[in-house]
N, C-alpha and C positions, 0 to 999 in steps of 0.2 A: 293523504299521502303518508307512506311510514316512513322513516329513517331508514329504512331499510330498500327500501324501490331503488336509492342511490348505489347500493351493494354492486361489486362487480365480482366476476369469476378468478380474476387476476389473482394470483398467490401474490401477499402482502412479503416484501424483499427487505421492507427495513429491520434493524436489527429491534431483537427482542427487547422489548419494553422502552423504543425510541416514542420521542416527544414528541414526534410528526402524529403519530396515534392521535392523541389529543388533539392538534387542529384537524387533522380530517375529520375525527366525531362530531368538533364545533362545527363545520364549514356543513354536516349533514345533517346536524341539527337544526342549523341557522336556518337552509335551505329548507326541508321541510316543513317547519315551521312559518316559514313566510309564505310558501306554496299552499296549506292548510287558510291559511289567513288572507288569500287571495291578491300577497301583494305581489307577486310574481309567480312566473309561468315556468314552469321547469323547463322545456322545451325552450325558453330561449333565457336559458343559462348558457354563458359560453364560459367556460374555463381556459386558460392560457398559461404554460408553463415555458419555466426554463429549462437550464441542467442544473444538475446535481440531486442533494436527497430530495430535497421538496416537491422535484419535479417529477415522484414516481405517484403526488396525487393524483396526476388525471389520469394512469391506469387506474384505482381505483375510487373513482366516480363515475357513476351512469350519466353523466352529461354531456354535451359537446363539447369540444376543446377543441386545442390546439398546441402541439409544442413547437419551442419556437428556440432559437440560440440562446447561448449564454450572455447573459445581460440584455436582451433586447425580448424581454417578456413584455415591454411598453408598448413601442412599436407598435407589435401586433394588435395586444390588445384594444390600445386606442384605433386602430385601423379596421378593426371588425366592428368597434363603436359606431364609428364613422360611417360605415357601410351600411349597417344596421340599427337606429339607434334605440330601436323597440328590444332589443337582446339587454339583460343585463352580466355585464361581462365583469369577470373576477381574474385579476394575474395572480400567480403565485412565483415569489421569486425568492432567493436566499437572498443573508445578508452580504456574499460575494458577486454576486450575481446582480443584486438591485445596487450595490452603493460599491461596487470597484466598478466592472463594465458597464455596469447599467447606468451610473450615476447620474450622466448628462440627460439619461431621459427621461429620471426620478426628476429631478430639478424641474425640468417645462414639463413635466407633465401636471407636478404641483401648481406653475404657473398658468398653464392653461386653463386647468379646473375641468377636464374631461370627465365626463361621466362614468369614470372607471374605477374598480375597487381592487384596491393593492394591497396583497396580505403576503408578509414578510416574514419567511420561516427565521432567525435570527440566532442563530446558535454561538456566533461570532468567533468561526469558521470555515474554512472549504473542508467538510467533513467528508463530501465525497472520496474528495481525493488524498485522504490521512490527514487532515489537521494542519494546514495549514493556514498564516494570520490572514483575516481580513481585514475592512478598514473599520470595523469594529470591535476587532477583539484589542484586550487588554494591553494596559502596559506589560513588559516583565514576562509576558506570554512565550513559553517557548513549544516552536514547535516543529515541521519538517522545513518550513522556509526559512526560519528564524530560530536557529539552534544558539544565537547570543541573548536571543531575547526581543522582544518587539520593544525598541527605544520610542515609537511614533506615540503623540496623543489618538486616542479612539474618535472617530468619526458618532455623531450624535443626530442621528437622526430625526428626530423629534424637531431636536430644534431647525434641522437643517427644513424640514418640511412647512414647517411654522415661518420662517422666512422667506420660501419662495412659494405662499400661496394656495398652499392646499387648505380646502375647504372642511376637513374632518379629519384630524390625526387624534389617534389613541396609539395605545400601547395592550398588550394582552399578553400574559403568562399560559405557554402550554398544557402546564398542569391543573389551571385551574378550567377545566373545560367549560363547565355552565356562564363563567364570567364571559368567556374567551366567545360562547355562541350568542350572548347580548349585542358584544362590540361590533362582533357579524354584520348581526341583524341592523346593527343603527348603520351599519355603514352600507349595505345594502340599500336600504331604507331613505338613505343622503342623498340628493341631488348635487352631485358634483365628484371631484376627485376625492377619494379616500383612501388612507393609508394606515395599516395597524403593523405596526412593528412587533411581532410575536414571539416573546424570549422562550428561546426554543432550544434547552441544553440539551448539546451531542451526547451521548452518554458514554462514547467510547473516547471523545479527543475533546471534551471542554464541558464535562459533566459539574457543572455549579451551582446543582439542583437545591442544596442545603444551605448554599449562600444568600440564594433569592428567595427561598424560602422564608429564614427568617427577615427580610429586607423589604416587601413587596407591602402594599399598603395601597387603597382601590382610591379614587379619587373620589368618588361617588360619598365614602363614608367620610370624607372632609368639608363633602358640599360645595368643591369646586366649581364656580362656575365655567360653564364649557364656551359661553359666548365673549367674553374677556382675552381678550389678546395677550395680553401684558399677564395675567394671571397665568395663563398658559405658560409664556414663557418661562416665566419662572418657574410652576412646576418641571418645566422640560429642562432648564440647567439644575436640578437637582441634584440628578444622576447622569453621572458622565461617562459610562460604560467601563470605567475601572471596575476595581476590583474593590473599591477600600471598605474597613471596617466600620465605619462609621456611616457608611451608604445609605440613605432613605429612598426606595424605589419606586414613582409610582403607575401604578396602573389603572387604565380605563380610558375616557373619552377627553384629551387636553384642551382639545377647540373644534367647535364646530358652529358654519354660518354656511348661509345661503347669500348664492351669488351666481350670476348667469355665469352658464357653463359654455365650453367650448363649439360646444353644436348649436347649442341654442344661438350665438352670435352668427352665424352662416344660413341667410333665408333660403339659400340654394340648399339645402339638407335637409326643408321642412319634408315632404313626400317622396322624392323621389322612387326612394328605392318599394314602395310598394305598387309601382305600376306595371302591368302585367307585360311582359314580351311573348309573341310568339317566334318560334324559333326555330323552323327548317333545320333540323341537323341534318337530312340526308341532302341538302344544299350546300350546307358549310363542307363536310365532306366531301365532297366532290370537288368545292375550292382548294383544298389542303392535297387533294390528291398528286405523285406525282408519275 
């Protein structure tokens, strides 16, 4: 399979030289690659979006999807899990989107440990709609909601993830694409709920591409271990989604274990859904007639 079979016709709508670029290449490389590698089946790739920018990835993806409302990219996605659990299903949500509305469902979804992979456009935020704050962006932030300034502390996902339960949290920078298609793959790859929070700077309303730049440092080249609870944490209060000068950022794979997952605990979900029905529709029809 190329990188390329994922291509679609769709004219690309984000603005020139946005950071979404970069996870779509990763999220096509990742896929590819793991389809070459025989660990998954393109065909039963489901893709899951919200609203806003992130969600114009699944026009341009050849795979199945679904878009679904703002903040409730979970929902769905663990709901087609469930249906299905032979599919490997990916949401894609912002950081408005997963941690203002979506919040409640990031939370049990971590807790449940569903077999679903959650990748977080994170530009910290609603870039869609001009620049307004989410519960990520900065202190001091001003912007169309908050023309005094955002007085709030930033919301920290990492760690919030790392407390309720998820099985494999990383972090990923958009620009560093090659990095950004590993963390993909391991999280594809993961038996359980995975989440990569992917610093994704807007380039028109919260462009801090030069701040992270010099800031950002892989977890990998510290020898992190990923199985350590407690070490994770502490990497994960390092950076607190300020702004400050002295900020160490990191990125890569914070924690990751194995642990029976949501479906696996439900014997009623071993088979079902691969047993054939036949199906009379010009019967059905005729009940619905009126």
């Amino acid at each position: 399979m190329k990188v390329s079979d994922l291509d679609t016709e769709v004219p690309i709508t984000w603005c020139p030289g946005c950071t979404n670029f970069g996870i779509l290449t990763a999220v096509k490389k990742a896929i590819a690659n793991l389809v070459n590698k025989r660990v998954i089946k393109k065909e039963n790739v489901v893709a899951v979006t919200g609203i806003g920018c992130h969600a114009k990835i699944y026009d341009y993806l050849n795979l199945n999807g679904y878009y679904s409302i703002h903040g409730r990219v979970l929902p769905a996605a663990i709901g087609i899990k469930l249906g299905n659990p032979e599919l490997t299903v990916l949401g894609f949500g912002g950081d408005g989107d997963t941690y203002a509305e979506g919040i409640g469902h990031f939370i049990h979804a971590c807790r449940y440990n569903v077999d679903v992979k959650m990748i977080v456009h994170n530009n910290q935020v609603f870039a869609l709609t001009t620049g307004q704050a989410t519960p990520t962006t900065e202190t001091g932030f001003k912007g169309k909601s908050t023309p005094l300034g955002v007085f709030e502390k930033p919301l920290n996902p990492i760690v919030v993830a790392l407390t309720c339960g998820a099985t494999f949290v990383a972090r990923g920078f958009a620009v560093d694409v090659e990095h950004l298609t590993m963390l993909i793959e391991e999280a594809i790859k993961h038996k359980g709920f995975a989440i990569i929070d992917v610093l994704q700077p807007c380039l028109t309303y919260h462009n801090i591409i030069p701040y992270l730049k010099e800031r950002v440092y892989k977890l990998e080249d510290v020898k992190h271990d990923v199985t350590n609870f407690d070490e994770a944490m502490e990497k994960a209060i390092e950076w607190d989604y300020t702004l400050r000068k002295d900020a160490k950022i990191p990125i890569g794979i914070f924690y990751r274990v194995r642990r029976k997952t949501y479906e696996e605990s439900w014997p009623q979900l071993k088979v079902w859904w691969k047993k054939k029905r036949k199906v009379n529709i010009n019967k059905l029809l005729k009940e619905v007639e009126v």
